[in-house]
C-alpha positions in Angstrom: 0.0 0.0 0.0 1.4 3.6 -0.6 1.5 6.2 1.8 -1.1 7.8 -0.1 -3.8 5.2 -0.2 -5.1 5.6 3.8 -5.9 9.3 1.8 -9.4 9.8 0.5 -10.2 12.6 -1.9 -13.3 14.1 -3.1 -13.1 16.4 -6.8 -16.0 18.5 -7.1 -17.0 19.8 -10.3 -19.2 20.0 -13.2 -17.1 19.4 -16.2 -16.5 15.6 -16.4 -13.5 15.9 -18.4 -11.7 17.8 -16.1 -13.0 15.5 -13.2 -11.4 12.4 -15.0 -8.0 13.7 -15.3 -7.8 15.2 -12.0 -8.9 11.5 -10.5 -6.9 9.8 -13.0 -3.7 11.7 -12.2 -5.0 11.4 -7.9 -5.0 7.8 -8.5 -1.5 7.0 -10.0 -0.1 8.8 -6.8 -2.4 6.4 -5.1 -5.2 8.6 -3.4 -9.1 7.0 -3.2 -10.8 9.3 -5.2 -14.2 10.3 -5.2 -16.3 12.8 -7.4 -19.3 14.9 -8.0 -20.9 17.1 -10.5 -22.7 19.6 -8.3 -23.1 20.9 -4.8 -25.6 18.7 -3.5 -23.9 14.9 -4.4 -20.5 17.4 -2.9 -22.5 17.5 1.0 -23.8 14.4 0.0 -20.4 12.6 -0.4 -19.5 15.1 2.3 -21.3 13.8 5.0 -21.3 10.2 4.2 -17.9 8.9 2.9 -16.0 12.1 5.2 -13.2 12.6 2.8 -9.5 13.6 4.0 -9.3 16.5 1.6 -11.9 18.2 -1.0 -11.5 20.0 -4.6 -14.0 22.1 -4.8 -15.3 24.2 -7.7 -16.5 27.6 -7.4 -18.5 27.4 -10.4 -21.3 24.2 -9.8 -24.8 24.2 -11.7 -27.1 24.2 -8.3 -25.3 25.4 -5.0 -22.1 27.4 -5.9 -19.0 26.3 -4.5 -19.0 29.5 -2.2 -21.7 28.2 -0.3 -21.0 24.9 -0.6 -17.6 25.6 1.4 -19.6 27.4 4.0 -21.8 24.5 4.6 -19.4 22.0 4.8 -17.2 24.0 7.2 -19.9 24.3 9.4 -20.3 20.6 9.8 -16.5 19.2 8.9 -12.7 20.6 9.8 -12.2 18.8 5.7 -9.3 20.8 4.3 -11.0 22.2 1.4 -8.9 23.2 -1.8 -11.0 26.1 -3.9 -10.4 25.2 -8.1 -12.1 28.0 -10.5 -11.9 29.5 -13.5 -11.7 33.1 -11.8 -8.2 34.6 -11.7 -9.5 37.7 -9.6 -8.3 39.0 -6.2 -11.8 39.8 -4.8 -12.6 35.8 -6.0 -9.4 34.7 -4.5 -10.2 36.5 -0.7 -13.6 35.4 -0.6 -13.1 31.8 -1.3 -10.1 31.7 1.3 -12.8 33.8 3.4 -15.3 31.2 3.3 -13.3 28.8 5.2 -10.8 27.3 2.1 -7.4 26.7 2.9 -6.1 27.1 -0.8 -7.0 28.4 -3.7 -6.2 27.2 -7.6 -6.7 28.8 -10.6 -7.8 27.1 -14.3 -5.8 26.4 -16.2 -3.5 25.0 -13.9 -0.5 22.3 -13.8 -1.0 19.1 -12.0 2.1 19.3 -10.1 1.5 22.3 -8.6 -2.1 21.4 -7.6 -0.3 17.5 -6.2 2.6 19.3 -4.4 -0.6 21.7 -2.6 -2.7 18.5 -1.4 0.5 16.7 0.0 1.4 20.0 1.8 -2.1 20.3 3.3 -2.3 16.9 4.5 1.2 16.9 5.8 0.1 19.8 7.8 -3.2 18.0 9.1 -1.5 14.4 9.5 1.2 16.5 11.9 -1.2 18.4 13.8 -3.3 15.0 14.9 -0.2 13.4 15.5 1.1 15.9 18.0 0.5 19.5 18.8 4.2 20.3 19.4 7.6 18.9 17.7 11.0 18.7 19.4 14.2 19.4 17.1 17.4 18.8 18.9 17.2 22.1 21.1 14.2 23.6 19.3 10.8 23.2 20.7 7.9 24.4 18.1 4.1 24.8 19.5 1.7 24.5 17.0 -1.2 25.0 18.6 -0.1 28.3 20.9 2.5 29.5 17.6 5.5 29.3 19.8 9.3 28.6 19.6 11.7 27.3 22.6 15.4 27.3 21.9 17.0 25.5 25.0 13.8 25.8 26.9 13.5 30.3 26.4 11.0 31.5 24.4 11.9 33.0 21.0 9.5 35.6 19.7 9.3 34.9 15.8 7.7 37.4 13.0 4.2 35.1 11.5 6.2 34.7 8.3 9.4 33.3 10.1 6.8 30.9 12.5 5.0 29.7 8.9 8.8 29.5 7.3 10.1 27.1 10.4 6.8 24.9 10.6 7.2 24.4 6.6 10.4 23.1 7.4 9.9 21.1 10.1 7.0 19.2 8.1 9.6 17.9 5.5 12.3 17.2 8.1 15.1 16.7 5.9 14.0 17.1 2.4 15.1 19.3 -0.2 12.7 22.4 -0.3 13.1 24.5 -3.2 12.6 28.4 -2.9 9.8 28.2 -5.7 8.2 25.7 -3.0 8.8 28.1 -0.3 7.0 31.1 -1.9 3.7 28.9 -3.2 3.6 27.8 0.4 4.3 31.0 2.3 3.5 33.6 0.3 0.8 32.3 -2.6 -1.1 35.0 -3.8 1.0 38.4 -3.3 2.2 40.4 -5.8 5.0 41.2 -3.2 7.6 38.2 -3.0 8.2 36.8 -6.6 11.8 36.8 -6.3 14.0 33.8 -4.7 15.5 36.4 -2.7 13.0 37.5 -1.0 12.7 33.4 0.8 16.6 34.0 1.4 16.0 37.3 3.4 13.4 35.8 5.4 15.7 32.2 6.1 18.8 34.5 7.2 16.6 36.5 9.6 15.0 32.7 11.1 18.7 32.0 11.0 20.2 34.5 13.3 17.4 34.2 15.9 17.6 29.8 16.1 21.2 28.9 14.5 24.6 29.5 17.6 26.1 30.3 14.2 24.4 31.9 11.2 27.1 31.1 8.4 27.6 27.2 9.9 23.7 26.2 10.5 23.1 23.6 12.5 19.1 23.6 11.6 18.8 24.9 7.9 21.2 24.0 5.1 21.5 25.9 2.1 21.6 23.6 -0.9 23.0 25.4 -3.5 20.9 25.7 -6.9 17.9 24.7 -4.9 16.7 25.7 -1.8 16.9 24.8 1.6 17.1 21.9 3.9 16.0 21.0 7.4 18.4 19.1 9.3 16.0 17.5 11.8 18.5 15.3 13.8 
């Protein structure tokens, strides 16, 4: 069985062709997959087969996906990703306003919208798992947003406390910066340079690393992006 499999996911929408490929593609990386064509089979499936993760169209032919997501996240903590045709800011706020926790536009690439579900459900497998994480001398606290270093709080910035649980859910992986900035920053305007996920590393840097240009925590990997040396 793949690690995927125990993961159950429900594509919402009302073009069928774009509801095979997404479940097609879901499948090979070994997700269940289960779909709908409107809002009401969406609560439906919803309520009854309580998916790990939803794809939900803003566009649907009876109850838009707008309500839709406000009905379901009245009932269900789902992680619900928002897919639409609407490239707008106004669209964007209000879907994430709703209660989404992402946001997608179509056209979009399949890899970006895979490399977005297995962030989300990293997130949610860690947080039922446990509430806090312990890395060498670091302490993170999920639930309250805190950092220990040797057991004395360290008052972090909400980008640097967003940039160091990132890391610590893909303890020792290669993150590249592109990553980074999907994950951190999605939809501003502001951060669309590599550089700007450097400045914001060096500043997490000098307040959890004894030594800023030897880290013991996050490695540069040159070309790439970053690394967190769990242990």
């Amino acid at each position: 069985m793949t690690k995927t499999a125990k993961y159950r996911i429900l594509v919402v929408d009302d073009d069928k062709d774009i509801i095979q490929t997404i479940k097609g593609n879901l499948e090979l990386d070994g997700y269940e997959v289960l779909t709908a064509l409107d809002g009401r089979s969406c609560l439906e499936h919803a309520r009854s087969k309580r998916p790990d993760l939803i794809i939900l169209d803003l566009n649907l032919p009876d109850i838009d996906g707008i309500k839709a997501c406000q009905i379901i996240r009245r009932e269900f903590d789902f992680p619900i990703i928002m897919l639409t045709a609407r490239d707008g800011l106004s669209d964007k706020v209000l879907g994430l306003e709703c209660g989404a926790d992402d946001y997608i536009v179509k056209p979009f690439n399949f890899l970006e919208l895979s490399a977005r579900i297995k962030s989300i459900l990293k997130r949610v497998e860690r947080s039922l798992v446990n509430d806090q994480l312990e890395f060498k001398e670091l302490s993170i606290n999920f639930k309250s947003r805190s950092l220990k270093l040797h057991g004395e709080i360290v008052k972090l910035t909400k980008t640097e406390f967003e940039l160091l649980s990132l890391f610590a859910s893909y303890p020792g992986e290669v993150l590249s910066r592109e990553f980074i900035q999907q994950q951190i920053w999605r939809d501003s305007q502001l951060y669309q340079s590599s550089r700007a996920v450097d400045v914001h590393v060096q500043r997490l840097r000098k307040k959890i690393e004894a030594e800023v240009d030897n880290p013991e925590y996050i490695h540069t990997v040159a070309g790439v992006g970053y690394r967190f040396q769990a242990g």
